[in-house]
N, C-alpha and C positions, 0 to 999 in steps of 0.2 A: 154344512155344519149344524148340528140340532143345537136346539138350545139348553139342553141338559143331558147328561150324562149318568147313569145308575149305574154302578157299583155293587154286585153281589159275589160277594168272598164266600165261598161254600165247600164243606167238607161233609161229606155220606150224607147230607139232605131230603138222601129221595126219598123221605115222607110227608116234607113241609116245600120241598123246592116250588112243586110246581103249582102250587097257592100261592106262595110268594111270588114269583115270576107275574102270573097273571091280574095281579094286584098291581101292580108295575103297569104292565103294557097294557091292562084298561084305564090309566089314567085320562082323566078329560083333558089333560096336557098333552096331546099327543106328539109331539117333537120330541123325540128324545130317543136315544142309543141305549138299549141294555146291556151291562157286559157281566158277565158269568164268569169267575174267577175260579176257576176248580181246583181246589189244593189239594190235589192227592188222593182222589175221593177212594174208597174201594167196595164200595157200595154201584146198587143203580143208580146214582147222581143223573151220570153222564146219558145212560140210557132213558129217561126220566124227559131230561131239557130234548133230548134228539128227537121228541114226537110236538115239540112246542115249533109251529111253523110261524114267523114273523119276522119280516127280512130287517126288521130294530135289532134285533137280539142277538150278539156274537159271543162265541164261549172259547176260551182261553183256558189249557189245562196245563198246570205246573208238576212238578211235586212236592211234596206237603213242609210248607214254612210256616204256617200258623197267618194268624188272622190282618195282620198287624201287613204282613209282608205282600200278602196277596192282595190289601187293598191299597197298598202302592203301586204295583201289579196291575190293578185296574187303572187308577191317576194316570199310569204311564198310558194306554189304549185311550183315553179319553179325551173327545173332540169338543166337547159343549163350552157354552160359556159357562155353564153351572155345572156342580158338584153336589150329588146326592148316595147315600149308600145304605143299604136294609141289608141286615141280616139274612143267613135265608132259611128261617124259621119265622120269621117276623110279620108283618104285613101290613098294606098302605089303605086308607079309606080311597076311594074314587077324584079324590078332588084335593088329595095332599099336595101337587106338585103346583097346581094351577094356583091354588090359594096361595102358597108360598111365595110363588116367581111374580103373585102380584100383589105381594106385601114388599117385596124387595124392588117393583117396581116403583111405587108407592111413596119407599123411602128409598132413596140412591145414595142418602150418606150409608146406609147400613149394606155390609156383603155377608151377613149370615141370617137368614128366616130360618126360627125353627116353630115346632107347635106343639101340644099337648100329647101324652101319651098313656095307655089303659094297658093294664098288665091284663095276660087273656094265656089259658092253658093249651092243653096240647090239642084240643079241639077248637079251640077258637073263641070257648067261652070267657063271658067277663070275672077275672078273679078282683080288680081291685085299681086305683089309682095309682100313677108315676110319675106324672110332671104336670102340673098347673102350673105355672109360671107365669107373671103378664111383663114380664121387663124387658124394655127395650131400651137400646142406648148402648155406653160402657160397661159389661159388665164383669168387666176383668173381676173385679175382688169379690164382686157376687160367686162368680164360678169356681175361686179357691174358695170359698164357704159353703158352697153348696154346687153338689151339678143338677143346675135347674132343668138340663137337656133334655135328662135321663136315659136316653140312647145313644147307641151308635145309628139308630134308623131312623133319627127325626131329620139334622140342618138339611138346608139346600144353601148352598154355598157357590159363592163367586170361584171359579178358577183363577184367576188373576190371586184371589185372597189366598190358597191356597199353596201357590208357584211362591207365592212371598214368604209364609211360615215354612214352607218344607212337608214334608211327608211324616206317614205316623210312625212313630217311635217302638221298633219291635220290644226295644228293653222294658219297655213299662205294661205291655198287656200282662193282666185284661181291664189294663185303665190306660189302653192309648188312644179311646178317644175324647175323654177328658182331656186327657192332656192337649191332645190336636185343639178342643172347644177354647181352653186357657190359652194357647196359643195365638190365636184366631181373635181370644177379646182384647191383646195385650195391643195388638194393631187396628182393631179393625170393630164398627159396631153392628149390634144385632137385633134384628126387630122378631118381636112374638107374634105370634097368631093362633089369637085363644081357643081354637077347638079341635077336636081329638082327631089328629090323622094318623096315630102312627098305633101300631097294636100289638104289644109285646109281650112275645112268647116266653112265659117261664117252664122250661122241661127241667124233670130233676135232674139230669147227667151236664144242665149250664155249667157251660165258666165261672159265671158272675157268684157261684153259690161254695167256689174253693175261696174261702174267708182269710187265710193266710197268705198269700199270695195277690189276692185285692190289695191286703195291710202292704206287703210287701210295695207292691207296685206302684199303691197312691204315696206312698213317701217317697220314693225314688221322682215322681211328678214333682210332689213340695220341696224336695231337697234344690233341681232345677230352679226353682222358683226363687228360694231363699239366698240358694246361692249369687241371682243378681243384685242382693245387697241393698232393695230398694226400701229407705227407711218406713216411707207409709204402709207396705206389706209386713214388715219385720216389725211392728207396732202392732201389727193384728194374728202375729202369728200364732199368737197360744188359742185364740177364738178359731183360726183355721183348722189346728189341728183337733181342737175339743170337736168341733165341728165332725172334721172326716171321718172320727173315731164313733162318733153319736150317729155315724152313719152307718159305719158298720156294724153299731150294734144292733139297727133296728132290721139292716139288712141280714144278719145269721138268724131271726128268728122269724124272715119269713119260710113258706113253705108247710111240711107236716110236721105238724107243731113233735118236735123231739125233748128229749132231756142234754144232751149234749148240745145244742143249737140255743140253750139257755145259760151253758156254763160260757160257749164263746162268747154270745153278747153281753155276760155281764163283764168279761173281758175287757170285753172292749167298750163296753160303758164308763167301767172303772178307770179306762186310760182317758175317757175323754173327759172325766169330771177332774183328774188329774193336769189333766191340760188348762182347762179353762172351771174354775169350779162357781164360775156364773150359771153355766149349765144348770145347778142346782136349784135354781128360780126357775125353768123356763116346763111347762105341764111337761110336753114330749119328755123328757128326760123320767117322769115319775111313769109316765105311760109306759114306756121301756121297761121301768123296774118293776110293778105291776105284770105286763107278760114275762119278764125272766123269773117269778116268784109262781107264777101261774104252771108254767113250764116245770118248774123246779120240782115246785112240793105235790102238785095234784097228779093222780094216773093219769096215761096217754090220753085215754078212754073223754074222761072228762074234761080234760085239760082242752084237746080238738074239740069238743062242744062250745064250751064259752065262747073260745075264741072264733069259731066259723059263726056264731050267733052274732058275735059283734060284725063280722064283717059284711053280714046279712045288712046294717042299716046303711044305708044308699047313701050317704055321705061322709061317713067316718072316716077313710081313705084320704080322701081330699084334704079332709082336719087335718089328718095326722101330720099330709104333708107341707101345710101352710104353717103348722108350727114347729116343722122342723128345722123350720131356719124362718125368721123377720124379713120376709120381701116386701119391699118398697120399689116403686117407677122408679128407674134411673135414666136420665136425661143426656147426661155427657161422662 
């Protein structure tokens, strides 16, 4: 039995797979089963993984259910005591798995280590911050405020935690693994491990970047949620939702800076200051209005200058994302 388990759900990859792959099976963790979920592919995927020789690595070919399906699909194939899953455009630093499995050694009340994550394009270069987080502990209501996670390619997770919530949620992608993260804190605590393993590919043809459909999805997670009735969540629920909404707004306006990608975030800015219109005191929120105004009024031309100048200084990224939501330690 290895001690972990990887999980890669992959659909026509054969450009990123076999980077991803290799990111995996160079881990200094070496114990560990890779399982290759092929949903359908009708690309070279398959041709691709068939020249990767390493008796870790078994591939498993469906036909095409979507992301959500296939990585149940792997859960069901998996022997480890841990639970880990990358995208397969994504990719691991050398020492994500090992640091992880002994941050969770470390602490045994906690079954989910997760760690920092760097947005990185379709070459692998650095575009930008994702997740700083340092909390550990309970963080169930942190996680309906924020997904401190920021992927599906950071946790390493207990099996055991996992067999206990259940599997991921087809109806809610492309937010089923927040939802699995909420799930996971509502039982179960999590310890950080503050530095960058995980490296996340933003291509333009992403999921994460169909903005109605997010909207869709993350409500249908919160509706779950509200629906158990629990007075201390339903006392923060306009802060959650002002929240998700200030998420989406600053989420539509990454990328190539456009004119439409400024009307959806003020959208969805304007639902979240509607939700919570404390929002109106917190900088992130004018920062927001600031690039939807940028967007708005200036040509393309100019418009992508400011904005690739700002994101030229080496820590604005990280700002932005500490002040998108007030994190503080949590303990219990």
């Amino acid at each position: 039995m290895p001690i972990v388990s990887v999980i890669i759900p992959t659909y026509n990859a054969e450009k990123t797979i076999q980077e991803t792959v290799s990111s995996v099976l160079n881990q200094t963790l070496s114990d560990l089963e890779l399982i290759i979920i092929n949903d359908g592919s009708t690309d070279r995927t398959l041709d691709v993984v068939s020249t990767l020789d390493d008796p870790r690595l078994k591939v498993f070919s469906y036909p095409n259910a979507g992301v959500a399906i296939s990585r149940n699909r792997g859960l069901s194939k998996a022997t480890g005591q841990y639970i880990s899953f990358i995208d397969a455009d994504d990719l691991w630093t050398p020492d994500k798995l090992e640091a992880q499995y002994q941050a969770l050694q470390d602490n045994p009340q906690a079954a989910v280590a997760y760690s920092w994550t760097d947005y990185v394009d379709e070459s692998g270069q650095f575009l930008g911050v994702c997740a700083r987080a340092t909390n550990s502990g309970n963080l169930y209501q942190l996680l309906l405020l924020a997904d401190v996670i920021g992927s599906g390619s950071n946790p390493l997770i207990k099996a055991e935690a996992i067999a206990k919530v259940g599997e991921f949620d087809p109806a809610v992608v492309p937010t089923e693994d927040w939802d699995m993260w909420i799930r996971l804190a509502e039982h179960f605590q999590y310890v950080a491990v503050p530095a960058v393993h995980i490296l996340y590919r933003q291509l333009p043809n992403s999921g994460s970047y169909n903005m109605r459909k997010m909207e869709v999805s993350s409500l249908r997670v919160l509706e779950k949620v509200f629906d158990k009735n629990s007075e201390s969540i339903n006392a923060i629920k306009s802060a959650i939702l002002g929240n998700r909404y200030k998420c989406f707004a600053w989420k539509a306006l990454e990328g190539i800076p456009e004119r439409h990608r400024a009307w959806t975030g003020g959208r969805f800015l304007w639902h979240s200051i509607q939700q919570d219109k404390s929002l109106l005191k917190k900088k992130v929120t004018w920062k927001i209005f600031i690039k939807i105004a940028i967007l708005s009024i200036l040509p393309r031309s100019i418009a992508s200058d400011i904005l690739t100048r700002k994101k030229r200084l080496s820590h604005i990224d990280a700002l932005l994302y500490s002040l998108q939501y007030p994190i503080q330690n949590t303990e219990n």
